[in-house]
C-alpha positions as CSV (number, residue, x, y, z in Angstrom):
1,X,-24.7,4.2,22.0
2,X,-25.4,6.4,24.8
3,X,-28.7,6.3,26.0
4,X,-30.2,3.9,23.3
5,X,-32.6,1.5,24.0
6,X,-33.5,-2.3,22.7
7,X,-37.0,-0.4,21.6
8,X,-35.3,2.5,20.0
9,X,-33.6,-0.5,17.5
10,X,-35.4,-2.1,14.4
11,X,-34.0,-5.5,12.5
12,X,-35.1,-4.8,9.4
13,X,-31.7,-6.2,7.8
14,X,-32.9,-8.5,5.3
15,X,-36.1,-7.3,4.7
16,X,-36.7,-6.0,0.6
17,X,-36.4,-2.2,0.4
18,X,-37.1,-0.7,-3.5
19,X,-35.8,-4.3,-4.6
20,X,-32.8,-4.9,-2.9
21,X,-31.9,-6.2,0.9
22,X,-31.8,-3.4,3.5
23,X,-28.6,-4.3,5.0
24,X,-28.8,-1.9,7.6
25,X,-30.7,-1.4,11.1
26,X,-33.1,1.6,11.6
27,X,-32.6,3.4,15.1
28,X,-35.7,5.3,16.0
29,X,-34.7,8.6,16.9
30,X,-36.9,12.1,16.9
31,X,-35.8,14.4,14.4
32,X,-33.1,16.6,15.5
33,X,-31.6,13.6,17.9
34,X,-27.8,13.6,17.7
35,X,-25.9,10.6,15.3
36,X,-22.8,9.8,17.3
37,X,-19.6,8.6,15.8
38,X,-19.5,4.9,16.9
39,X,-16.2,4.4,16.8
40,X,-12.8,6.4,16.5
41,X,-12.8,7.3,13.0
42,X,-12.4,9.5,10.1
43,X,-15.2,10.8,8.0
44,X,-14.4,9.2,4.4
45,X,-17.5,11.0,2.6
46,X,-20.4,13.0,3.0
47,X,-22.9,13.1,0.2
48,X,-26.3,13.9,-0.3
49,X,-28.4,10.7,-2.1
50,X,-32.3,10.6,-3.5
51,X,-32.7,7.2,-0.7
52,X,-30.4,8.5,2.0
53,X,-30.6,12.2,2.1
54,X,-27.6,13.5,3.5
55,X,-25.1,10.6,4.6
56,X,-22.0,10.1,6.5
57,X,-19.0,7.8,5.6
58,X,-16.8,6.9,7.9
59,X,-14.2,4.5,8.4
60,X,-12.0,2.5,11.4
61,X,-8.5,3.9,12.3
62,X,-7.6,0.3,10.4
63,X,-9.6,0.9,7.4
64,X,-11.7,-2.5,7.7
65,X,-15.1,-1.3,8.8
66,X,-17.1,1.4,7.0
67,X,-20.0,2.9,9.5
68,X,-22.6,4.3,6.9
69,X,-25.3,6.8,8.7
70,X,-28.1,7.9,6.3
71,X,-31.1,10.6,6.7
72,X,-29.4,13.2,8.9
73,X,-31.0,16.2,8.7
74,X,-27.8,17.5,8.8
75,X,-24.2,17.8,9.9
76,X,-22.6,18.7,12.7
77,X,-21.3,22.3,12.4
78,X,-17.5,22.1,11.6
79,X,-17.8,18.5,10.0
80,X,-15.6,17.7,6.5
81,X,-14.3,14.7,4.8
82,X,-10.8,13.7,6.0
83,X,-11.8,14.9,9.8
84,X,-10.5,12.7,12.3
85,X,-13.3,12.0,15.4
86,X,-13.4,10.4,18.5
87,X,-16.2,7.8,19.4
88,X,-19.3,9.7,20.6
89,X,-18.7,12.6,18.5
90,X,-21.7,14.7,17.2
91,X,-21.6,13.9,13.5
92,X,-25.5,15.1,12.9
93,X,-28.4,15.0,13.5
94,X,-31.5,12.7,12.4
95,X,-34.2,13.8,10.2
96,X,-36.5,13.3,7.4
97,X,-34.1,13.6,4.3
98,X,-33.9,11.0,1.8
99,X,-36.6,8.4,1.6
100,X,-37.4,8.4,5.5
101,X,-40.6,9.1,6.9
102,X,-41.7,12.6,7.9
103,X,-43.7,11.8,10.6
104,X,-41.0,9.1,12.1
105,X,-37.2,9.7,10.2
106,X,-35.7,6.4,11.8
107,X,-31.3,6.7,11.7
108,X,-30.4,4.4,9.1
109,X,-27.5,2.7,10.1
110,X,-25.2,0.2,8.4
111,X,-21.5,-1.3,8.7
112,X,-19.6,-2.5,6.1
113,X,-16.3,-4.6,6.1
114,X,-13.9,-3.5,2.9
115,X,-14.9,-0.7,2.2
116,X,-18.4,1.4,1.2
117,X,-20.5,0.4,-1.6
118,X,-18.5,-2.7,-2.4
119,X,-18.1,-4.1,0.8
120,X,-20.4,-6.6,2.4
121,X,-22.6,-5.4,4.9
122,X,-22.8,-6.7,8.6
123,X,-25.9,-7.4,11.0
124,X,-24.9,-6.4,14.5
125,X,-29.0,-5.8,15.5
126,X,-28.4,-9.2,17.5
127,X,-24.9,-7.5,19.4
128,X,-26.4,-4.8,19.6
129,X,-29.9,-5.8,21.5
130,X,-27.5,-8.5,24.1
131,X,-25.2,-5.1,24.6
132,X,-28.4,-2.8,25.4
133,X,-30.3,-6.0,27.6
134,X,-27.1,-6.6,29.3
135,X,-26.7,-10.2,28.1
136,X,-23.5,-11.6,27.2
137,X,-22.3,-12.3,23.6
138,X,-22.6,-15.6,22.3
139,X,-19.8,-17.8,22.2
């Protein structure tokens, strides 16, 4: 989260992409702009997919949360599946693979709870944008 700003962040959550909900947050990043682990982690899976270009999987020291980061351009040098990485880490870097733009390759960014692709995914745009204004979290 390092220098990320409220304007850098898009809630586009529930909106309809290619006929299913987003579930996920677009950060607007140039291409070549480092994705950061966001927590401590491992990397469960990286894979290459026709919407989200080359992707990271990676999951919570508990195994609850699955952090899903999609149209990197590519990897951080040295990353591999099973890698253990501390929050902040270099994992890639943003760009245009996948389905993004070319002329504006936003991070596509989601969390699920139980797992990847069967677990339900979570909105934290409105954490997120109180954490970057400075507000305090809802009760």
């Amino acid at each position: 989260m390092e220098g990320l700003k409220a304007s850098e962040l898009r809630d586009n959550f529930t909106e309809i992409h290619n006929g299913h909900r987003h579930g996920a947050i677009d950060i607007i990043k140039p291409k070549g702009a480092p994705a950061r682990a966001v927590v401590e982690c491992t990397i469960g899976k990286l894979f290459f997919s026709k919407a989200g270009g080359n992707t990271v999987y990676e999951f919570d020291r508990a195994s609850v949360y699955c952090y899903y980061y999609a149209h990197l351009d590519n990897y951080a040098d040295g990353l591999y599946e099973g890698m253990h990485v501390s929050r902040g880490t270099v994992i890639g870097y943003v760009g245009p693979t996948g389905d993004a733009s070319p002329a504006a390759p936003p991070l596509h960014f989601a969390i699920y709870n139980s797992g990847w692709w069967k677990g339900a995914p979570i909105n934290r745009y409105p954490t997120l944008i109180r954490l970057l204004k400075n507000v305090p979290p809802a009760p």
